[in-house]
DOTIMI-158904 format. One record per residue: x negated, y negated, z of N, C-alpha, C in turn; residue number from 1; residue in one letter. Coordinates in Angstrom, 2 decimals, always signed. Atoms other than C-alpha are relative to their C-alpha. Layout:
    n_xx    n_yy    n_zz   ca_xx   ca_yy   ca_zz    c_xx    c_yy    c_zz   n res
       X       Y       Z       X       Y       Z       X       Y       Z NUM   A
...
END
This chain:
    n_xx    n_yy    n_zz   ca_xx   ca_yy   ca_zz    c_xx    c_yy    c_zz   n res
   +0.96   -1.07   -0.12 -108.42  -97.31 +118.06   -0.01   +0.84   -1.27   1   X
   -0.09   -0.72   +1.10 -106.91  -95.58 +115.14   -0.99   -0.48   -1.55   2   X
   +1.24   +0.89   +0.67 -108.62  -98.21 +112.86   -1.20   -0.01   +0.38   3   X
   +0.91   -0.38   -0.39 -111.73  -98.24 +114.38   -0.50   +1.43   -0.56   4   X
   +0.18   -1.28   +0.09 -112.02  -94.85 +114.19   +0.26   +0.73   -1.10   5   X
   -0.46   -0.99   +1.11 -111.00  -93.98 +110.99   +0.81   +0.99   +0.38   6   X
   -0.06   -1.44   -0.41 -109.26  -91.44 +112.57   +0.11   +1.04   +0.53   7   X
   +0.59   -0.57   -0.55 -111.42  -90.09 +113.96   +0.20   +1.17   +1.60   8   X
   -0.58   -0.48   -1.92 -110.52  -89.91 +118.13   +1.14   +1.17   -0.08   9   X
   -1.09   -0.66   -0.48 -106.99  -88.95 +117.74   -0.56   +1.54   -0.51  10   X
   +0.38   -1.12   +0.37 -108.31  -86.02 +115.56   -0.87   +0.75   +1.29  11   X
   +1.08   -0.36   -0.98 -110.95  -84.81 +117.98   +0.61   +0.19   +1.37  12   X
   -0.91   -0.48   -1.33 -108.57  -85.07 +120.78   +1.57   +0.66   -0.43  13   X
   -1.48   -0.90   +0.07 -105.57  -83.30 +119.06   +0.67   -1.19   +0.42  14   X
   -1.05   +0.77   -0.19 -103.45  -86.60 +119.46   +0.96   +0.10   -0.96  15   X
   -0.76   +0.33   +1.33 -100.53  -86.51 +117.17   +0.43   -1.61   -0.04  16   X
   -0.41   +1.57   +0.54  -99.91  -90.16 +115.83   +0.29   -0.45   -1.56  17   X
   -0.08   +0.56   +1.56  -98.84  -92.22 +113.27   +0.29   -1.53   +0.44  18   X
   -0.27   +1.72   -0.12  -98.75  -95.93 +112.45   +1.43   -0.45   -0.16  19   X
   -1.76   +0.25   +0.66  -95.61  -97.79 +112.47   -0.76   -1.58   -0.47  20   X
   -0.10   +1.78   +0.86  -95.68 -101.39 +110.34   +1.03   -0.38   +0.02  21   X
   -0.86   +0.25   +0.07  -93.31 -103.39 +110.97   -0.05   -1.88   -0.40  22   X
   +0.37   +1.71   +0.07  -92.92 -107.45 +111.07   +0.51   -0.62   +1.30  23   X
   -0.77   +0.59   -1.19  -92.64 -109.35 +114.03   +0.86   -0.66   +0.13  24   X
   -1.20   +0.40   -0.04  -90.00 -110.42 +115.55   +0.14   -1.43   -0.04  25   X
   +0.04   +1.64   -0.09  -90.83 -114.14 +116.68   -1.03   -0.34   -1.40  26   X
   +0.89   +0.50   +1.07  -93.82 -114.35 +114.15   +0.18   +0.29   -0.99  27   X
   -0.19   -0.15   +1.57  -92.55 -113.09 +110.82   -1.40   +0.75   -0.37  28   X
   +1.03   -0.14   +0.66  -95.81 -111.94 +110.47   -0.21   +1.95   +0.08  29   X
   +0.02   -1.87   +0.22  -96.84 -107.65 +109.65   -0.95   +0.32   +1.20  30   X
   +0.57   -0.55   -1.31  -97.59 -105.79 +112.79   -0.50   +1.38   -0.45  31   X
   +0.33   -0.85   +0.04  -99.34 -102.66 +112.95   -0.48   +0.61   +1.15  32   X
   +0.32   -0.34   -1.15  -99.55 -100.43 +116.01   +0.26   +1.67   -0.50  33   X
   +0.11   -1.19   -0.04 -100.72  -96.71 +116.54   +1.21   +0.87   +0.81  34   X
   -1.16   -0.56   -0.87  -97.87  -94.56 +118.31   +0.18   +1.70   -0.25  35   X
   +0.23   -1.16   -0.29  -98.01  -91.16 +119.85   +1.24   +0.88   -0.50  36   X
   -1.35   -0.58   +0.40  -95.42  -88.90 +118.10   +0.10   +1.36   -0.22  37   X
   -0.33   -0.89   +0.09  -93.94  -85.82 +117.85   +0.21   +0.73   -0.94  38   X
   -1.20   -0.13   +1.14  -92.21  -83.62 +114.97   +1.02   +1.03   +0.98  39   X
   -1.22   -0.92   -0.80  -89.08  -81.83 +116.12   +1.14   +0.12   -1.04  40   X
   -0.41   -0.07   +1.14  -87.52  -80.34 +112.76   -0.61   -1.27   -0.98  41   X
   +0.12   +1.02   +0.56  -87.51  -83.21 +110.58   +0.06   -0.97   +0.37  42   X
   +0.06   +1.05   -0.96  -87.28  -85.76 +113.37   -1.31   -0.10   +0.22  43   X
   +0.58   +0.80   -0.74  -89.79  -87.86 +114.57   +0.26   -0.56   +1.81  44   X
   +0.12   +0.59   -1.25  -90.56  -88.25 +118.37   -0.40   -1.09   +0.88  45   X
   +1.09   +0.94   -0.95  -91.98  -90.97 +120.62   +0.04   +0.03   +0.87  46   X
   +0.56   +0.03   -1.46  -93.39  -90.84 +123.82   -0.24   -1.13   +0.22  47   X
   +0.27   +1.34   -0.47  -92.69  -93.81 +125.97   +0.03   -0.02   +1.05  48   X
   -0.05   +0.31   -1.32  -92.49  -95.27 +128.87   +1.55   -0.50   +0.35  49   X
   -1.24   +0.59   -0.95  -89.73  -97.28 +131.09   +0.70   -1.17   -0.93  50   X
   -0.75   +0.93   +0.38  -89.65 -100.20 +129.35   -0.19   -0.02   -1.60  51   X
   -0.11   +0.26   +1.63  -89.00 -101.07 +125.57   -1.32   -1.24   -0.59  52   X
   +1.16   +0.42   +0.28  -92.15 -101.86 +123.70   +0.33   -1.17   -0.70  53   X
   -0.09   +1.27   +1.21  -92.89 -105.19 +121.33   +0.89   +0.56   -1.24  54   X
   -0.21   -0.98   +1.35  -92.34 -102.57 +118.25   +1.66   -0.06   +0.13  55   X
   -1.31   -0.04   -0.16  -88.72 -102.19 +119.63   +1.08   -1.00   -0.39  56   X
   -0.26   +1.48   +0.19  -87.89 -105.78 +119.25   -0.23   -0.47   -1.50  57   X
   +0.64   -0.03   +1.11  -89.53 -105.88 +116.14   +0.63   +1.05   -1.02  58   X
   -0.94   -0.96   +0.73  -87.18 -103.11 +114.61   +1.50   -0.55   +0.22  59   X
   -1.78   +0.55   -0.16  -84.13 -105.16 +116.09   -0.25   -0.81   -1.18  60   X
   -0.04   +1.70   +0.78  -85.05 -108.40 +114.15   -0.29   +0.52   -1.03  61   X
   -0.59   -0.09   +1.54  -85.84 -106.82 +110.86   -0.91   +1.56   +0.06  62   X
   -0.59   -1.49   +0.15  -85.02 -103.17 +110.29   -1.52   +0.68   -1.06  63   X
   +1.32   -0.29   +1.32  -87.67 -102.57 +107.29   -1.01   +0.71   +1.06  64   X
   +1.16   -0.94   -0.54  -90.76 -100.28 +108.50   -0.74   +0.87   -0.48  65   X
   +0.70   -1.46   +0.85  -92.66  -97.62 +107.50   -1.03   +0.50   +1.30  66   X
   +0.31   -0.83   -0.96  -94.05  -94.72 +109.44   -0.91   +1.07   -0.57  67   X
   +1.20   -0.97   +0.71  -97.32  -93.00 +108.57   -0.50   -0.12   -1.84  68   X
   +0.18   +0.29   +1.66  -97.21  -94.35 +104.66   +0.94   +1.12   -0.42  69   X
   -0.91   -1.07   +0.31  -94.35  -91.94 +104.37   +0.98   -0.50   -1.21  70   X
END
């Protein structure tokens, strides 16, 4: 949506987000998913659910990432 949108949505609805990039875990290949986040000092938050997302899995198998082009 963030793609799509340029933008756009989350702005307009006050979402805070940022992208995470990572590489998948089975596919080797560069993932990119939008994710609802927080700040809390210099921490980073995420709002999840119950169970542990793809992204999670995908940070076990290789550590590398980047978060908002930071």
């Amino acid at each position: 949506m963030e793609r799509e949108t340029g933008g756009r949505l989350n702005r307009e609805w006050m979402i805070p987000s940022a992208t995470l990039e990572t590489t998948g875990a089975k596919s080797g290949l560069p993932q990119a998913v939008q994710i609802t986040c927080f700040h809390d000092g210099r921490d980073r938050l995420e709002l999840g659910g119950t169970k542990h997302p793809h992204r999670y899995y995908n940070l076990i198998a290789h550590t590398q990432c980047q978060l908002g082009r930071e």
